[in-house]
N, C-alpha and C positions, 0 to 999 in steps of 0.2 A: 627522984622521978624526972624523965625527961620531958621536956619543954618542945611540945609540937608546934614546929613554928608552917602556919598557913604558906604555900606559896600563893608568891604575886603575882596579881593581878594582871593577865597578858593584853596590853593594850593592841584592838587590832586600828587597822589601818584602814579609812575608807574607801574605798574604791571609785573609779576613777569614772564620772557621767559617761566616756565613749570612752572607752580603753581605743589603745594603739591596734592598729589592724596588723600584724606581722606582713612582712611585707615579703614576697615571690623571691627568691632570689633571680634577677637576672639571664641568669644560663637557663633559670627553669620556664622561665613565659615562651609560650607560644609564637615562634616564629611566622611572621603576613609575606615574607619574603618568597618564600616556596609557592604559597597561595597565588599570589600574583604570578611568579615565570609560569603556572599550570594556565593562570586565565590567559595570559600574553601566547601562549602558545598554543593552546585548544582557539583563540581567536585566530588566530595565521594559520592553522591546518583550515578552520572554516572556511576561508578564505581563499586557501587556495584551491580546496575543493569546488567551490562556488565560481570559478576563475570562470570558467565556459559560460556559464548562466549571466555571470554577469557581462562579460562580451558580447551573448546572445540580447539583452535584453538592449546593450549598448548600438548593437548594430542594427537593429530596428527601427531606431532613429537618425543613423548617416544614411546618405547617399552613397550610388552604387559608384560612383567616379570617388569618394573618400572611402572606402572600406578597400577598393583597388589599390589606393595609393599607399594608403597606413592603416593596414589589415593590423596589425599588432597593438594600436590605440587604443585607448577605452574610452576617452573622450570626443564626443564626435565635433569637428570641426564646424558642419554645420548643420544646424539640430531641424530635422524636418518629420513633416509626420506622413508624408505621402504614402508609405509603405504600409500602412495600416489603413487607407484610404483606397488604395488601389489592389489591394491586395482580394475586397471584395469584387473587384470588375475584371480582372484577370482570370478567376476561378467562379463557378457557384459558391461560393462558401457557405451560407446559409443554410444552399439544400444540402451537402454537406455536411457541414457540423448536424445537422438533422437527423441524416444518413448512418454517420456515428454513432450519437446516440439511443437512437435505434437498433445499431447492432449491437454500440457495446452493452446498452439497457436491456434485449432481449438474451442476449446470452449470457447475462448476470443472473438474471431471473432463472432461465431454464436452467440454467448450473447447479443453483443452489435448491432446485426441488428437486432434481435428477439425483445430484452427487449428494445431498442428505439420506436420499430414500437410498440409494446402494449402501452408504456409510452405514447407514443404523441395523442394514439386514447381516451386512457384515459382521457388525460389531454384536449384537443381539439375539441372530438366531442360530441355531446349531441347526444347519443342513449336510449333508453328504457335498466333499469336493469344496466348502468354505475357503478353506483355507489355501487353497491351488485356487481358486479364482480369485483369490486376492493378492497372489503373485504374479499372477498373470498380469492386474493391474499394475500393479507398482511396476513391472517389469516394462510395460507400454510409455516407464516417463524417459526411460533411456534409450526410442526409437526418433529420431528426428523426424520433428513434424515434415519435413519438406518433402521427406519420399511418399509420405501419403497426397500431396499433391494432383498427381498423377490420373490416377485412379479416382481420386476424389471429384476430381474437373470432370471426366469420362463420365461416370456414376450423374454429374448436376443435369450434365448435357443432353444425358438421355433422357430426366423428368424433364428438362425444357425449362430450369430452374437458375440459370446464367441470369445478371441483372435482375435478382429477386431478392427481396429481403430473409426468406424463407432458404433458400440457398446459399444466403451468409451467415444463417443463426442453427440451423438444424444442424450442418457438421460438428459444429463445436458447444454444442448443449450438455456434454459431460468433459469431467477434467479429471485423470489421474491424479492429479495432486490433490484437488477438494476431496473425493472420496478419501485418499488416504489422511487427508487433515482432518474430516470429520470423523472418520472412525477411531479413529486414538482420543477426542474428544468423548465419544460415546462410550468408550471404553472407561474412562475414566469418572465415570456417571454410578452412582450406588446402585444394586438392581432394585433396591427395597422399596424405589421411586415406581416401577416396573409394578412386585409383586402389589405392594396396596390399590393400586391401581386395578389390576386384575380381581384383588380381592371385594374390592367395590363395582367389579361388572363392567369394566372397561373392556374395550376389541383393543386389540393394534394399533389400528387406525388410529383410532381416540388417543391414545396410550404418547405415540409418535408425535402427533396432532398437537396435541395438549399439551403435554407434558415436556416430551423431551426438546420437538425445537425452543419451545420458548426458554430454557434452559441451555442450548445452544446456542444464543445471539450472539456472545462475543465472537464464538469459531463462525459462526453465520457468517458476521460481519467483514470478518479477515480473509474468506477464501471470498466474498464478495469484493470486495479493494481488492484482490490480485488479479480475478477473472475479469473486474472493469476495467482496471488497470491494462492488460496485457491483450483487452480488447477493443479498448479505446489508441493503444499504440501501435497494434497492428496492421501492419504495410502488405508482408506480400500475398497473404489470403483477401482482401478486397482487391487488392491490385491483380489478383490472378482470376477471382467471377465477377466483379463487377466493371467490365469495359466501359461501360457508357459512363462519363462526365455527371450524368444526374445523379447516377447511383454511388459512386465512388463515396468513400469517408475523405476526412482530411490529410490522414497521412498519404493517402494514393494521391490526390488532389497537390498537397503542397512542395511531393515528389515531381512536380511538372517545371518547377521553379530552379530545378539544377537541372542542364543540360548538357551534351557532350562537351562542346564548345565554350559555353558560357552558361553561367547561375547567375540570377537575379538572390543574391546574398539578405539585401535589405527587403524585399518580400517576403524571403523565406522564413527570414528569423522572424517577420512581424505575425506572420499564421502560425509560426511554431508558441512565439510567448501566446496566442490566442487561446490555441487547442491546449495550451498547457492550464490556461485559469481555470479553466471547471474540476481537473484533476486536485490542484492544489487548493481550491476551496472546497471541493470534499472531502482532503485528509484533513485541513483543519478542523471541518464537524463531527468528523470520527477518530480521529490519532487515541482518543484517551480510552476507547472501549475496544478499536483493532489495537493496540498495544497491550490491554490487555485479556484480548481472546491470544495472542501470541505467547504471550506468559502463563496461562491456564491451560493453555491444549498437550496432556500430558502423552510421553510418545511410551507407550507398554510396548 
């Protein structure tokens, strides 16, 4: 009879408090090297883009006998601030920058109730001939504004409406472009926000009112930043109805500062960084909801 012999006992081994972490091989880790020529070179395109502005902000503070001499400097020889000082006894600025705002503030305003209300008939109602008046729109962004000039001055002259606030803001209280940027937004709006609404006894009014602009803030916002924008830097429609000095904005106003002959350089740049601070401390309050009404306004 055979003799079943037990196997032995397998002694195990105990394991080790922190085992060994296997270690990357080398070729495999993550190169910092690329990382960095991307920041070194996204820093120097910044910079070189930034090249004017910063010249601009540099020359604000030289004298006009050092910007003559070594225009191409960045550092000003000697550092004065007259140019910021005088620059309000040269011009009205005040009334001015006042003037501006006022225009560019009314024609933001009237923009974005004009060009919502077209936007949303466009994009929400079925009438006869819809869709040919909304070509006809868009078709008006490829007519250059300058030939309407014309006719336009003629048109202010007859209401007697030259050097009036009302004859800087009523031409330009709708904008091809807002209607066409608000109705691809409204397009892109569910209708079932519409039908419940109706189904609970809402009108249009209410519907528009209530509903949809509040739902529209970010495209609000973005054709608002363009229309200020693009009204706040506008030269040759103030420069063309408002003659008189009091009425004038700043761009008309700090157009007085290059001349045929000679430009007062260090004035000019000290009104231009002026009228530029209100611009860029309202992109900083808005950048993160106009970026993204830009990213949300879908184009059907």
């Amino acid at each position: 009879m055979a003799t079943i012999v037990p196997p032995r006992a397998t002694r195990q081994r105990p394991l080790p408090a922190n085992p060994p972490v296997a270690r990357r091989p080398r070729s495999d880790r993550p190169s910092r090297v690329p990382t960095v020529l991307i920041v070194i070179l996204l820093v120097a395109v910044s910079l070189f883009i930034l090249l004017p502005v910063i010249w601009m902000v540099s020359a604000s503070f030289r004298t006009q006998g050092d910007l003559v001499g070594n225009p191409t400097s960045l550092i000003p020889q000697v550092f004065t601030l007259d140019n910021y000082i005088n620059v309000w006894q040269r011009i009205p600025f005040d009334r001015q920058l006042l003037n501006t705002i006022i225009f560019a503030g009314g024609t933001t305003l009237a923009s974005l109730l004009f060009d919502s209300m077209a936007a949303y008939a466009l994009a929400r109602f079925n009438f006869p001939g819809r869709d040919v008046v909304f070509i006809l729109i868009v078709v008006t962004l490829m007519i250059p504004i300058q030939v309407t000039f014309i006719p336009l001055y003629e048109l202010l002259a007859d209401f007697g409406w030259i050097n009036t606030f009302h004859g800087l803001v009523i031409p330009r209280v709708a904008d091809a472009f807002g209607i066409f940027f608000l109705r691809q937004f409204f397009l892109s709006l569910p209708k079932d926000l519409e039908d419940a609404a109706r189904i609970d006894g809402a009108g249009e009014v209410r519907i528009f009112a209530r509903i949809m602009l509040p739902l529209a803030g970010p495209a609000l916002l973005t054709v608002a930043m363009f229309t200020f924008l693009a009204s706040w830097n506008d030269l040759l429609w103030p420069l063309l109805v408002a003659t008189d000095p009091q009425m004038q904005t700043l761009p008309a106003g700090l157009a007085l500062f290059k001349g045929q002959h000679s430009s007062d350089y260090g004035m000019l740049m000290a009104g231009a960084i002026l009228a530029l601070l209100p611009m860029i401390v309202a992109f900083v309050f808005v950048q993160r909801r106009f970026i993204e009404g830009i990213a949300t306004t879908g184009m059907k």
